[in-house]
DOGU-249509 format. One record per residue (C-alpha): residue in three letters; x, y, z. Coordinates in Angstrom, 1 decimal. Layout:
rest	east	north	up
ALA	X	Y	Z
...
This chain:
rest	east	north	up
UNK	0.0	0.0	0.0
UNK	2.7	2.1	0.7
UNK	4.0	3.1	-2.6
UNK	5.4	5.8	-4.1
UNK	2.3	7.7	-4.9
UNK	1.1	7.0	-0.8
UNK	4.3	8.9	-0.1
UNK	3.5	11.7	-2.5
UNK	0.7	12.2	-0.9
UNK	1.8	12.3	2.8
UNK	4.3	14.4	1.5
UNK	1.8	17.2	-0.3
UNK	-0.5	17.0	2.7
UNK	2.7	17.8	5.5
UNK	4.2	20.4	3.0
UNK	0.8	22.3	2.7
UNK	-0.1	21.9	6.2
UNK	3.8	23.4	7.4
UNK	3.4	26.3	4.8
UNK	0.3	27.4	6.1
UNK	1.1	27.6	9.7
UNK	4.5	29.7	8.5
UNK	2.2	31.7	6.8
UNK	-0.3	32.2	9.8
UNK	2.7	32.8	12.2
UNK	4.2	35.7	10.3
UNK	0.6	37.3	9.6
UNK	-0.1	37.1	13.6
UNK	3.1	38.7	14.5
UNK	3.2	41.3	11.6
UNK	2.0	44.0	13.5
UNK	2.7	47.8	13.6
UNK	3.0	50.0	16.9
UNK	1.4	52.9	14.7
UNK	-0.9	52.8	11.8
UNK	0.1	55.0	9.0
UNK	-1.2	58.1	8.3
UNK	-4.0	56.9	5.8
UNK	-5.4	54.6	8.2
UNK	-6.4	57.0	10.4
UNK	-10.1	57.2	12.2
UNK	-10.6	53.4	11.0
UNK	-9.8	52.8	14.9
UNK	-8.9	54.2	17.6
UNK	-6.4	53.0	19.8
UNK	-8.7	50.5	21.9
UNK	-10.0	49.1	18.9
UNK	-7.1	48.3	17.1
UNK	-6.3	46.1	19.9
UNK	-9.1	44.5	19.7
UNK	-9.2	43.3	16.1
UNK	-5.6	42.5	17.0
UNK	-6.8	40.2	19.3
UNK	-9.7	38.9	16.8
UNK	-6.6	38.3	14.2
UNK	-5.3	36.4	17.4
UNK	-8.3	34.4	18.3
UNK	-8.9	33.7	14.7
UNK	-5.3	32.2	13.9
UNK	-5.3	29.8	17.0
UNK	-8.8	28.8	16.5
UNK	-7.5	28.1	12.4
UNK	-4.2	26.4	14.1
UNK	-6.3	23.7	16.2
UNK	-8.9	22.7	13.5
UNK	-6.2	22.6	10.3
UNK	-4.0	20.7	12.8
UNK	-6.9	18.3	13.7
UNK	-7.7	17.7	10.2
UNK	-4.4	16.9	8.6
UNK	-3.8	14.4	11.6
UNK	-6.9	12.9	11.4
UNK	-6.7	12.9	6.8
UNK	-3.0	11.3	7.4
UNK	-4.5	8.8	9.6
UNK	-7.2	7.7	6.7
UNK	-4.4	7.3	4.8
UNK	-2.4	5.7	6.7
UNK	-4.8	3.1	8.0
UNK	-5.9	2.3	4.9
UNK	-9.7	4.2	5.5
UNK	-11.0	5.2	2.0
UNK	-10.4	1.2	0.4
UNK	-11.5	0.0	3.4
UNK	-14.5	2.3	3.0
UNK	-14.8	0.9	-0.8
UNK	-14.9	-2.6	0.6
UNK	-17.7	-2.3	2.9
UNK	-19.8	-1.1	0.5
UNK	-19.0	-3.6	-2.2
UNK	-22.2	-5.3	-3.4
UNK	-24.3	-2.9	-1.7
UNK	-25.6	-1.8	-5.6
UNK	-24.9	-3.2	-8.9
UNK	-24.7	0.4	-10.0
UNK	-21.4	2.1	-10.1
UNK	-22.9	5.2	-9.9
UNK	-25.0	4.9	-7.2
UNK	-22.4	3.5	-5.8
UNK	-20.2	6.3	-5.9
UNK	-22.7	8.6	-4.4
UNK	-22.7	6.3	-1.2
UNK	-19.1	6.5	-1.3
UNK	-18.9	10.0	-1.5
UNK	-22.2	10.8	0.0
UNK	-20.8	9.3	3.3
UNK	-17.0	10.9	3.1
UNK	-19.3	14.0	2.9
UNK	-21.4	13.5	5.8
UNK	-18.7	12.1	8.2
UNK	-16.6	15.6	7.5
UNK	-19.7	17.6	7.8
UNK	-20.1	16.1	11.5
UNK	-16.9	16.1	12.7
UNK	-16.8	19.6	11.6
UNK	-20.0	21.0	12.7
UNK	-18.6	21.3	16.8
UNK	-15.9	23.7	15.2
UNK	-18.5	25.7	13.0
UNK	-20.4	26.1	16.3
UNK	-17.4	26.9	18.4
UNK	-16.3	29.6	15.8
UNK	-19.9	31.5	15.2
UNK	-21.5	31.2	19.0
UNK	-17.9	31.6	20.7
UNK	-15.6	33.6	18.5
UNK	-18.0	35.6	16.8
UNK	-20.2	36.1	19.5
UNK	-17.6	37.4	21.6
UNK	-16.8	40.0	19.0
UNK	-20.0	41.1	18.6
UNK	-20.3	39.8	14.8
UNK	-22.7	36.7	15.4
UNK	-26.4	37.3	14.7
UNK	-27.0	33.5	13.8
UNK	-29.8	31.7	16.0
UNK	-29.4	27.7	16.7
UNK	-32.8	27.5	14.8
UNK	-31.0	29.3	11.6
UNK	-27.6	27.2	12.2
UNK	-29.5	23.8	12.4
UNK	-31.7	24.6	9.4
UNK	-28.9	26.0	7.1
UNK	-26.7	23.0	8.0
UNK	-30.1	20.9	6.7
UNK	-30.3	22.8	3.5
UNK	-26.5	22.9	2.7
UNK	-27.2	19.1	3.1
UNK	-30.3	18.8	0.4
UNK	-28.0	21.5	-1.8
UNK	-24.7	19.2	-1.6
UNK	-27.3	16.3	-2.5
UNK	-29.4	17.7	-5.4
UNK	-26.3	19.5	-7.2
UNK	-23.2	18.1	-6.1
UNK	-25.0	14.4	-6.2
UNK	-26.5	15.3	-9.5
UNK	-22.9	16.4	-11.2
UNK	-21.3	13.5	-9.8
UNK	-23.7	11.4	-11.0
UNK	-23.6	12.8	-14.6
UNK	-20.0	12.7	-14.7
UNK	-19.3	9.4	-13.8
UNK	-21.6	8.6	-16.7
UNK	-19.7	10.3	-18.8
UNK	-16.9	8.6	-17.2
UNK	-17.8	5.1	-17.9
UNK	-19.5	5.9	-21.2
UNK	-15.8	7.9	-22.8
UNK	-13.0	6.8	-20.8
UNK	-10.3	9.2	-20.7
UNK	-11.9	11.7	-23.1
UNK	-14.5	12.1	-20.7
UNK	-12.7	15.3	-19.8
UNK	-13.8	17.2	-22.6
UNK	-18.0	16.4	-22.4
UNK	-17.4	16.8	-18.3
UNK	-15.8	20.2	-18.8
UNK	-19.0	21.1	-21.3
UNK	-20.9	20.4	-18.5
UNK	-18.9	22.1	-16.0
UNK	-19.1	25.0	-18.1
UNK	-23.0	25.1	-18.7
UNK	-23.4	25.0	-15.2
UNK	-21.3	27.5	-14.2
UNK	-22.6	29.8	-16.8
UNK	-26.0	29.0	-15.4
UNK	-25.2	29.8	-11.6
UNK	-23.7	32.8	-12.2
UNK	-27.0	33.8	-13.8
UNK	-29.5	32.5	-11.4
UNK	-27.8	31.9	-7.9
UNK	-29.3	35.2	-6.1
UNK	-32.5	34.2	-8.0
UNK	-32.7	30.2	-6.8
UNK	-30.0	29.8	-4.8
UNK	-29.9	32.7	-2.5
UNK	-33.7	32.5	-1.7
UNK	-33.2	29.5	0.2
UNK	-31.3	31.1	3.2
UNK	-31.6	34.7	2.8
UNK	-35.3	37.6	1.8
UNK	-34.3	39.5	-0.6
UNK	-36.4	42.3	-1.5
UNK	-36.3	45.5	-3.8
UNK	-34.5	48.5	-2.8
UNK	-37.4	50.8	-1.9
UNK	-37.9	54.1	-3.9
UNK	-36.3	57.1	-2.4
UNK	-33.3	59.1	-2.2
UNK	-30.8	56.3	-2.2
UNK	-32.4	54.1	-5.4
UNK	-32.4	57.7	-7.1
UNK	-28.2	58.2	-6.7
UNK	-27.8	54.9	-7.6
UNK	-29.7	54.6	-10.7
UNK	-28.7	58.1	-11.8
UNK	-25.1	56.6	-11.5
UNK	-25.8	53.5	-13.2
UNK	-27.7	55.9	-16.3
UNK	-24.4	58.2	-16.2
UNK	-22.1	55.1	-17.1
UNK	-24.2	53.5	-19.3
UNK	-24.9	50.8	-17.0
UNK	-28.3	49.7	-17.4
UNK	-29.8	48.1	-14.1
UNK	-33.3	47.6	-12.9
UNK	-32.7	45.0	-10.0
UNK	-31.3	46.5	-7.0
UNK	-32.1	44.1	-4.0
UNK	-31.7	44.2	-0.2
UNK	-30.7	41.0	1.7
UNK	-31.1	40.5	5.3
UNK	-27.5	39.8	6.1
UNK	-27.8	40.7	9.8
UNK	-29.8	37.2	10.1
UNK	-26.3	35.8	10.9
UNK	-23.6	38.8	10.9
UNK	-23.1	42.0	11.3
UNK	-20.6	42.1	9.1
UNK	-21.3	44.4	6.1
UNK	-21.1	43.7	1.8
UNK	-22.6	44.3	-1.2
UNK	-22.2	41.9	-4.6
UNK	-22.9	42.4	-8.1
UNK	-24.2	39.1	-9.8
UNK	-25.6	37.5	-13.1
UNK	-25.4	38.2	-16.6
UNK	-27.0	40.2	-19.3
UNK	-30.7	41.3	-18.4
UNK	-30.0	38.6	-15.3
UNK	-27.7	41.1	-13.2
UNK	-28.6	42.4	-10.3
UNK	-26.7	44.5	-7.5
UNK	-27.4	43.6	-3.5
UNK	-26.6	44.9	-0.3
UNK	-26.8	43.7	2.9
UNK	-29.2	45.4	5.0
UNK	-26.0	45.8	7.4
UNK	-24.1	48.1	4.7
UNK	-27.4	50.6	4.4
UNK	-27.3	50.5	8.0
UNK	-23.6	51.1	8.3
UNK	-22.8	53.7	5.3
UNK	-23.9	56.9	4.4
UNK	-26.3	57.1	0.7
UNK	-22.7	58.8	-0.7
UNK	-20.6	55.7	0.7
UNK	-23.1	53.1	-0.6
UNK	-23.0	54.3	-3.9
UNK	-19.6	54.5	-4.0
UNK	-19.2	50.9	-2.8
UNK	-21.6	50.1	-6.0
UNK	-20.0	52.4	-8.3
UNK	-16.9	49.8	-7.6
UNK	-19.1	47.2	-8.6
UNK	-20.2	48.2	-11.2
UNK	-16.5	49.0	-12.2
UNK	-16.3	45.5	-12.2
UNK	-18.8	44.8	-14.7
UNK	-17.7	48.0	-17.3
UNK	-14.5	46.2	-16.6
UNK	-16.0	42.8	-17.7
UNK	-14.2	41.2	-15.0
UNK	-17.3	38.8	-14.3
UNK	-17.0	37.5	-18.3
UNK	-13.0	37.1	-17.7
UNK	-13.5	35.6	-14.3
UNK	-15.7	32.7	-15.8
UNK	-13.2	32.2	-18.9
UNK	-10.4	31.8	-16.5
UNK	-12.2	29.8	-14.4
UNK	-13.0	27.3	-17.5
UNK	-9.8	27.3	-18.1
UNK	-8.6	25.9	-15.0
UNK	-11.1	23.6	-14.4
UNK	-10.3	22.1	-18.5
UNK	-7.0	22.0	-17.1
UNK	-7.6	20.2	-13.9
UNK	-10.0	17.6	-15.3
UNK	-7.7	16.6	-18.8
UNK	-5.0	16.0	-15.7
UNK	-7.3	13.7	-13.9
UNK	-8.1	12.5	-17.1
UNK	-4.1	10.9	-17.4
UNK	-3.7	9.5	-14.1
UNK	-7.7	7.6	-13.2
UNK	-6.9	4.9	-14.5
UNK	-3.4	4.0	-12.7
UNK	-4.0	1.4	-10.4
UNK	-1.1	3.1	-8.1
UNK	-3.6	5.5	-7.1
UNK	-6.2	2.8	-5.5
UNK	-3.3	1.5	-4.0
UNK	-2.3	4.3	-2.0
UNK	-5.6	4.6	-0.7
UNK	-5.9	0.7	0.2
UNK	-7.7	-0.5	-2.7
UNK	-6.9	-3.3	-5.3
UNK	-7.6	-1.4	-8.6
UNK	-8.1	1.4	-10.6
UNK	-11.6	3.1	-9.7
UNK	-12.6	6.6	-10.3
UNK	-14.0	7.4	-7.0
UNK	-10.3	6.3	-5.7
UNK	-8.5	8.1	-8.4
UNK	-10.9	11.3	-7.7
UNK	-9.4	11.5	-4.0
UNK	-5.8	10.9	-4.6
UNK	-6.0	13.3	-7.8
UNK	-7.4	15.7	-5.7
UNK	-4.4	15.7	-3.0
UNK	-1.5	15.2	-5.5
UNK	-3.5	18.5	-7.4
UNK	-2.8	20.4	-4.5
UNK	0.4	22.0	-5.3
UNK	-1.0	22.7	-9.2
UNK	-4.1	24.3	-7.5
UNK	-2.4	26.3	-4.9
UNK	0.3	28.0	-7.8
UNK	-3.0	28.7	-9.7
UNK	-4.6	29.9	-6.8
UNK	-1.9	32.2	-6.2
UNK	-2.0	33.4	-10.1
UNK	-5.8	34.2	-9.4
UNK	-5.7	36.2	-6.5
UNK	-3.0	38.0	-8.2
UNK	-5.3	38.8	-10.9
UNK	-8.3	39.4	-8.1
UNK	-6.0	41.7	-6.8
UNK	-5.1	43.8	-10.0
UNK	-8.7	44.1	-10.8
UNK	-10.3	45.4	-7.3
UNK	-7.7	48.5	-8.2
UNK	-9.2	48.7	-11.6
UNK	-13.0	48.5	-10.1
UNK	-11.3	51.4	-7.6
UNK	-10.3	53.5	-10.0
UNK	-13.3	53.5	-12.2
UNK	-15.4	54.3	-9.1
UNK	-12.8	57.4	-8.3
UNK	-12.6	58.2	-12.1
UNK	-16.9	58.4	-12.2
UNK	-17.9	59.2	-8.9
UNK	-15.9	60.0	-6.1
UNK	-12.9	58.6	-4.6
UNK	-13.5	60.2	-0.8
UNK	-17.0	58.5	-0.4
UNK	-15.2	55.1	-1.7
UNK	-12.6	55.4	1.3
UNK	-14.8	56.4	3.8
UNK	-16.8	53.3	2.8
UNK	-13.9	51.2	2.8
UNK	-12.7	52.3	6.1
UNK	-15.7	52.1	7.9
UNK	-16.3	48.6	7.0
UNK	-12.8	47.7	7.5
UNK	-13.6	49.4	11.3
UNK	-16.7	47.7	11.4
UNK	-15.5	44.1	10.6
UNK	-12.2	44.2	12.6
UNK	-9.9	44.0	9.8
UNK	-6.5	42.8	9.8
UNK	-4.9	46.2	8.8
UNK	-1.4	45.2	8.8
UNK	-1.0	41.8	7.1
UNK	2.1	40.5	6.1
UNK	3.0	40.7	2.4
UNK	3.5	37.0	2.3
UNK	0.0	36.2	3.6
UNK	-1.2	38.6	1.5
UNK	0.5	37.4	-1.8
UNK	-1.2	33.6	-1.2
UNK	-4.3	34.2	0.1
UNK	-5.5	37.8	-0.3
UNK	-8.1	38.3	-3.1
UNK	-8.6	42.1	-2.6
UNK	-5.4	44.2	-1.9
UNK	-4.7	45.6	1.8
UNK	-7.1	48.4	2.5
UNK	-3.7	50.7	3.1
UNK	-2.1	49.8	-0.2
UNK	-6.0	50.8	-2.1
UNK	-6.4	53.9	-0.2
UNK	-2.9	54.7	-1.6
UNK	-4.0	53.9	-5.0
UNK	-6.9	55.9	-5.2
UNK	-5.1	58.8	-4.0
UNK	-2.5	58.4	-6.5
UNK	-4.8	58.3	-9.4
């Protein structure tokens, strides 16, 4: 069992795990006796310590679970857990595929439980104590249930239809699984806030008045046609603030947390959307979904070349090639591939929140957009001083310092 591709894998899973706690350590001590001049009235000098000690809180609280979880993964793989799991089931179906959603289906479940004492810990402890946690047990019990009958219905249903695929192609499944892939991303993207979304969060129409005015007069000034403007009740779990843009064509749609109207001022808000809508001028949503078929092409034609080595069961204690085997040990052998990509995309993430910046300085204000920007910063106990390494892995939008800077400068 123990064969070269079993090493690779303990390997990738130490390696990641030890570069991550580096990562966290420098990010925790990376701290400044003084914030710089720009940064000044996002806190004052008692609340800079506290959202030092929510970085604090936040990095031990990541360092216990990450630490369980690797332990506990190695141990799986170690003792053999995922072909021993394969030979319990044997016979339970004469259908591979239904056999692969009880494989997975109970992988998915067993994570989701030994989880769920650490989601609890971090929203009715952590958050709680910080004042961000708005979530009742009713609302955590019943979103757990739905994310269930989600995971289920779509997960369950891809899974199904590309293991079909699978047995019906072979090793060119890659390219009718990536059609799919792609179908179905292009279709979320255009109806998650309107199917998805419903599910856990009211959304309702921005009501008319002074605010709906500014921002529809923006939207007309830049040639941004918009008619849905929605309100979601994001304080039903946090009191953290945001605002998204979302959807397609004559799908789109711009909402905001009811916890942003309540935070920002009508000249902040529409700043913050101005940004958005930056993004979509920009057509940083189109090139976000391109990019994104791209690396998922690449990652299945991969997975593609290797499903069918038996050395993969093997590691993971089976006899033979399988594709529910081959999916897991792909997956973990991936991780180095997906974390350099990773990195390449929040580079890119990065460079484009300055674009969506500038066009909201360039055609509205760039004074309103800062305020915003610091406020919620204040407001979520943001890490103000990250360290660049962190930053450069794992940060999708640049430091609030380094976009203040930028606007500024523009």
């Amino acid at each position: 069992m123990y064969n070269t591709v079993f090493v690779l894998l303990i390997v990738i899973l130490v390696f990641g795990y030890l570069l991550e706690r580096v990562l966290d350590t420098l990010n925790l001590k990376h701290t400044v006796p003084e914030l710089p001049e720009e940064l000044s009235g996002v806190f004052d000098a008692e609340e800079y310590k506290k959202s030092q000690l929510y970085k604090r809180d936040n990095t031990r609280f990541s360092f216990i679970t990450s630490t369980l979880g690797a332990l506990m993964l190695v141990l799986v793989f170690f003792l053999g857990g995922f072909g021993w799991l394969e030979r319990q089931l044997s016979g339970i179906t004469s259908s591979y595929i239904l056999f692969v959603l009880i494989f997975f289906g109970i992988i998915a479940l067993v994570s989701d439980l030994l989880s769920t004492p650490f989601a609890l810990y971090e929203t009715f402890v952590i958050e709680e104590r910080y004042g961000f946690n708005r979530t009742t047990p009713k609302t955590f019990v019943l979103d757990k249930l739905k994310g269930w009958l989600l995971t289920a219905v779509i997960g369950g249903g891809l899974l199904a239809l590309i293991t079909w695929i699978y047995m019906l192609t072979g090793r060119w499944f890659w390219l009718l699984a990536l059609a799919l892939v792609t179908l179905f991303s292009i279709f979320m993207t255009m109806f998650y806030s309107n199917l998805i979304v419903p599910l856990f969060n009211k959304q309702k129409p921005l009501e008319e008045g002074t605010l709906r005015r500014k921002i529809e007069s923006f939207a007309e000034s830049v040639g941004f046609r918009l008619k849905n403007i929605y309100v979601m009740d994001g304080s039903k779990r946090s009191s953290k603030a945001n605002a998204y843009f979302t959807g397609l064509g004559p799908k789109k749609r711009i909402v905001l947390f009811d916890t942003l109207i309540k935070d920002l001022d009508e000249e902040e808000i529409v700043a913050v959307l101005a940004h958005e809508v930056g993004h979509y001028k920009k057509k940083h949503t189109t090139t976000g979904l391109i990019l994104s078929v791209i690396q998922t092409g690449i990652t299945l034609y991969l997975f593609s070349l290797f499903v069918g080595e038996d050395s993969f069961a093997v590691a993971l204690g089976g006899a033979e090639a399988s594709f529910h085997l081959g999916l897991i040990a792909f997956g973990v052998l991936y991780t180095p591939i997906s974390t350099l990509i990773g990195i390449g995309m929040n580079l890119y993430s990065r460079q484009i929140e300055y674009q969506a910046d500038r066009f909201a300085g360039e055609h509205y204000d760039e004074n309103p957009l800062i305020s915003a920007l610091k406020k919620l910063s204040r407001n979520n106990l943001s890490n103000l001083t990250p360290h660049p390494a962190y930053v450069f892995v794992h940060y999708s939008h640049p430091p609030l310092l380094k976009r203040i800077r930028a606007l500024r400068e523009q």
